[in-house]
N, C-alpha and C positions, 0 to 999 in steps of 0.2 A: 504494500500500500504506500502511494507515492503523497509524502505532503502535500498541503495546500502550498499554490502556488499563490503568496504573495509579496506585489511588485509594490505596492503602496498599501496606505488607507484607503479604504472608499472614501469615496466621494459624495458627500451629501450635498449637495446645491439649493434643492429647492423642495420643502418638507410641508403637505397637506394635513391639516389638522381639519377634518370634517365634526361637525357640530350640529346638534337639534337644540342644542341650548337647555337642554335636563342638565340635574346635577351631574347622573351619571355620564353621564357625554360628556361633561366639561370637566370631568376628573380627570381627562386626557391632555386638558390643556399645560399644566405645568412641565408633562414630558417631552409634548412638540418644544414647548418652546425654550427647555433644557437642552434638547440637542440640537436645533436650531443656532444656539449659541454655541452647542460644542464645537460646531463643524463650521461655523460660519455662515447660513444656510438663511436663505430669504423662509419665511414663512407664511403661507398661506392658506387662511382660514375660511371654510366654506359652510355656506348651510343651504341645503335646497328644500325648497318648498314644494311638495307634491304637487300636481296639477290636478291628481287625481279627486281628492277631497274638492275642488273647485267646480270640475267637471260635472259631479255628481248632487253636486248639493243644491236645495230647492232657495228660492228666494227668502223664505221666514230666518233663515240662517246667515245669511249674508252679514246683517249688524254684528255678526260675532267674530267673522273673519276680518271685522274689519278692524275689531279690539285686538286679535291674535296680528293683525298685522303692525299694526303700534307699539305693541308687546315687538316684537323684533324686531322693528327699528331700535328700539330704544335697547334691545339684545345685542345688536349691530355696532351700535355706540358705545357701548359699555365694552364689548372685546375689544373695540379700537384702543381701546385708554390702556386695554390690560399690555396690548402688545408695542406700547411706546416703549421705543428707547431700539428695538431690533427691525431690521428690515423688514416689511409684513406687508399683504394687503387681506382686505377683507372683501370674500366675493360671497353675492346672491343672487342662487339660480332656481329659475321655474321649471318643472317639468318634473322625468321618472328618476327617483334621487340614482340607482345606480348609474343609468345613461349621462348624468349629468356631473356625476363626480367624476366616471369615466374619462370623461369628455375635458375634462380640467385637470386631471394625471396628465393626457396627452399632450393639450396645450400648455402648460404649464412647464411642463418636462420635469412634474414629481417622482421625485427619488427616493421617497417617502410617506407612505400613511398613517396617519395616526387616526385612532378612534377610540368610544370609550364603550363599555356595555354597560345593560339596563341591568341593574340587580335582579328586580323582581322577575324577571323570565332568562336571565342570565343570556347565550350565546343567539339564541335564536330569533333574541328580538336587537339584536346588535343594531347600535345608531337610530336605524327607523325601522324598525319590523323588518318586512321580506328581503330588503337591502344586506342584510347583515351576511346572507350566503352568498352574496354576488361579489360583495366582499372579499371574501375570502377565499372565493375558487378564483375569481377572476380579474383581480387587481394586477394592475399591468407592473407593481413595485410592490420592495415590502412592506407591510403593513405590524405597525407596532398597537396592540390591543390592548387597553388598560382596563382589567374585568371589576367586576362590582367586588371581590373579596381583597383588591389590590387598597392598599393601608399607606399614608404616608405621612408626612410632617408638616401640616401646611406650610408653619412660614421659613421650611429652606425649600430648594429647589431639589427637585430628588433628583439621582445621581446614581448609577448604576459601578457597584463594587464589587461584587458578586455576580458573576455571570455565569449561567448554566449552558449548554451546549449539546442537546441528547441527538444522538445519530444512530442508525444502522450502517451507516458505512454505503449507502444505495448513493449514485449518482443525486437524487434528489435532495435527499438531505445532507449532502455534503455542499449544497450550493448556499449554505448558509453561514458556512464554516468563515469563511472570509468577515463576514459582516460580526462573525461572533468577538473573531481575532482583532477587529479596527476598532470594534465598540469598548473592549477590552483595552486597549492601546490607550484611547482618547481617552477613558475612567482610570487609567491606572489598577487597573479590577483584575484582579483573581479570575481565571478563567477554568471551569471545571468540566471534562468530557465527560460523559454518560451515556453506556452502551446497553438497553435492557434486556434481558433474554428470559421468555417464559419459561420455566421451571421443568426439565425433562423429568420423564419416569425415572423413579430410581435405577440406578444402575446401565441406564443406556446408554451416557455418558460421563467423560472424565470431567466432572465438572472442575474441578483445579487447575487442569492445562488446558482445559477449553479457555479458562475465563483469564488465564495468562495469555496466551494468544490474542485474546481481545483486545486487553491490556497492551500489549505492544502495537497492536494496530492502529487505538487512539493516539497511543504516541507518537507516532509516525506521523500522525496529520499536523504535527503543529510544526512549521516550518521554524529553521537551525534560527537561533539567537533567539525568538521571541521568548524563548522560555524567561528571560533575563527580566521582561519587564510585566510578565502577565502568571509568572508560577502557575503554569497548566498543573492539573492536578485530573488524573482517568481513572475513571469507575468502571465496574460491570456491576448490574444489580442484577437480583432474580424478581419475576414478579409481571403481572397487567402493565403494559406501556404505558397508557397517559395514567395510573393512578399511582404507581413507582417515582415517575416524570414529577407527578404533584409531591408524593409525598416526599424526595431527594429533596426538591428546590426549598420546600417549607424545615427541612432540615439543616441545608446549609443557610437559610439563609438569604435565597436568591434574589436579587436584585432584578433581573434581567432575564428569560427561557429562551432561547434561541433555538428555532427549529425551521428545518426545510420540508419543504410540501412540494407535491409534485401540482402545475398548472394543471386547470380544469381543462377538458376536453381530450383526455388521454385515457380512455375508458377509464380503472379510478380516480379520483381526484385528489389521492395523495400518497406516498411510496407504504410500501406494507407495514414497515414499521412504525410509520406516524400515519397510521388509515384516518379515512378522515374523522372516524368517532374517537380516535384518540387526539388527535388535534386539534377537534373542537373542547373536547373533555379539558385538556389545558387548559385550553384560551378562556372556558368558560369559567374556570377551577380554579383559576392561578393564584395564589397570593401576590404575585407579584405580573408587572405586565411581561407580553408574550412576543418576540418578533417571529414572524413568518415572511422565509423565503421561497419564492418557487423559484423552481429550476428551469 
């Protein structure tokens, strides 16, 4: 197994913080605009407005969209103030919220998602309702999730020092590895690999030179020198992927889950070891936020 190949840091440029303006939505904000700062990275903050609700709705209801739309100008105004001082803009768009955030990844040329989840329905109602899987299979960059179990300090800026890294070693989630290594760099963070393997019958395998073999294969990924500033530190656990995943990160610690997903439209929508119900089971689960990469 040949290390990651890295030539630099990535590159963050230009980082989307999408918002409904709920608490839990805007739990997200302090992280866009912590690495916004790390990286140097303009930030742009959007909210779309369904078209749907409008389309649908009869005239007796009208005066109340017209309260809800006062209510976010004055939501509009209020994130303006939050993100003085860092390059920013703030956009407002009409129509189908994924088409439209879509559509401002591209033009924009984001390098970065941020979003936040709804406690009370946790992954599946992500941002705005049905949005939240379109999200996540289909986000043209990755997308960092700040879930409702995710706890911080309001008055610092959180800061990733701790950082988890779970892989199988599959093409897909090795395309994460880089992003785990730069976020690591920029924090100064402890970087930890985790490799999990369901629990064989007894006796079918050697599980001590199995799990040594593994062991040298995470170490293998981290390319010569980094060790100096990021002390990788490689696990094997035994155990269910994403509830091992949660329970490691709530163990160490974790600041930060870094994991690779395989892009939708690949008959599954993400490599066998982070399927997509362990992926979501993180993201929805996490104590701490989650980046996803696809490959």
């Amino acid at each position: 197994m040949k290390s990651a190949e890295i030539s630099s840091r990535i590159a963050l440029h230009n980082v989307l913080f999408a918002t409904d303006f709920s608490p839990c939505s805007n739990a997200a904000l302090p992280y866009a605009v912590s690495i916004a700062r790390q990286y140097g990275a303009k930030l742009c903050a959007a909210h779309v407005v369904s078209s749907e609700a409008y389309l649908a709705a009869s005239p007796e209801v009208w005066p109340t969209f017209a309260q809800q739309e006062q209510q976010r100008i004055q939501e509009v105004e209020s994130l303006e103030k939050k993100l003085q001082g860092i390059p920013h803009s703030v956009l407002t768009r009409t129509g189908e919220v994924w088409e439209a955030l879509a559509r401002l990844v591209r033009e924009n040329e984001i390098d970065l998602l941020v979003v936040g989840t709804h406690g009370r329905t946790g992954f599946q109602k992500l941002l705005m309702g049905s949005v939240a899987e379109k999200i996540f299979r289909k986000a043209y960059c990755p997308v960092l999730t700040v879930g409702p179990n995710v706890r911080f300090k309001t008055e610092a800026m959180p800061q990733f020092k701790k950082i988890l890294f779970a892989t199988d070693f599959s093409k897909e989630s090795l395309a994460a590895l880089p992003y785990a290594i730069s976020f690591a760099e920029e924090h100064d963070a402890r970087l930890s690999l985790l490799h999990i393997l369901e629990r064989p019958a007894v006796g079918s395998v050697d599980l001590e030179s199995n799990a040594a073999f593994l062991l040298s294969r995470l170490r293998e990924l981290i390319p010569p020198g980094t060790q100096f500033w990021c002390h990788p530190q490689s696990f094997v656990e035994y155990g269910v992927p994403a509830d091992r995943i949660l329970d490691f990160a709530q163990e160490m610690e974790a600041d930060l889950i870094v994991l690779g997903v395989r892009a939708s439209g690949a008959g599954l929508d993400v490599s066998a070891h982070l399927a997509r119900s362990t992926a979501h089971k993180v993201v929805a689960h996490a104590s701490c936020p989650v980046l996803t990469v696809h490959d």
